[in-house]
N, C-alpha and C positions, 0 to 999 in steps of 0.2 A: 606824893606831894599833897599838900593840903588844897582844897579847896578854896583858897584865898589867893592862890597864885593865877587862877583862871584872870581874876582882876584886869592883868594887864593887857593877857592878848584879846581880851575882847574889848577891851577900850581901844586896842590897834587894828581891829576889825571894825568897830564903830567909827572911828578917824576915815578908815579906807574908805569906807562904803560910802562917808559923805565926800568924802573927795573923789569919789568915781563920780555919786552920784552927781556933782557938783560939773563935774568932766562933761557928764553927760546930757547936760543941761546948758553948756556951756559951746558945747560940740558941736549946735546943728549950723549954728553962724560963725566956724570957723574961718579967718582973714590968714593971710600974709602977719597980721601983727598981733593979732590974739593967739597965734600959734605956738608960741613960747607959753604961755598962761594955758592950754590946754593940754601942752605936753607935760608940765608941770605937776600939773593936777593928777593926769593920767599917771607916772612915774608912780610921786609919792604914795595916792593913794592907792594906787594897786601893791605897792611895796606893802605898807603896814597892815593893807587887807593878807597879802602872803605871809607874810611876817607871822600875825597875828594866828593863823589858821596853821602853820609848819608848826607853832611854836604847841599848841594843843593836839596836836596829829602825833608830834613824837614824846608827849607825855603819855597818850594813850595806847602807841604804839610804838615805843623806846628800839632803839636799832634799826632804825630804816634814815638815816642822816644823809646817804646818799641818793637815794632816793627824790629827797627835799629839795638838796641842793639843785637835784636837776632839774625839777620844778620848779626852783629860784630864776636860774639859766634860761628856760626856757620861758620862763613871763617876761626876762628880760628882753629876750629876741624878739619876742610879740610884740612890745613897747616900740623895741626899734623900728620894727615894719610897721608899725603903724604910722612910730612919729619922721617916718621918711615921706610917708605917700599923703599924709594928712597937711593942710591948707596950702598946698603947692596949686600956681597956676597953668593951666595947661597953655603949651606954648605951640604954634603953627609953627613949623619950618618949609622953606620952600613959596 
């Protein structure tokens, strides 16, 4: 592949990083209501950061797609624990 096709995943690495970065900027005064807008943030940008980096990993290293995928899978998992335990209130019972 030509070296023009880098173009994309690194403009989806650029995308990501500012929407982590953005995530994470955004994250230390997470509410009850900003917590949609932070999971948001987190999803997409970590997606097009993965995206972006799977999509050069198997140009450079063609036949490991499995591999990727599970790398996909498993950022997705990360997302979800995060965005389960993230701007919940702690509740007393009893």
């Amino acid at each position: 592949m030509g070296i023009w096709w880098y173009f994309f995943p690194v403009l989806f690495i650029a995308w990501g990083v500012y929407g982590l970065g953005l995530t994470v900027l955004v994250g230390s005064g997470v509410t009850t209501e900003s917590r949609s807008f932070f999971l948001y943030n987190l999803l997409w940008g970590g997606v097009l950061t993965i995206v972006g980096v799977e999509l050069i990993v198997n140009d450079l290293y063609p036949g490991n797609v499995v591999l990727l995928v599970v790398v996909f899978i498993v950022f997705l998992a990360v997302v979800a624990f995060i965005g389960y335990g993230v701007g919940r209130k702690e509740t007393k019972t009893g």
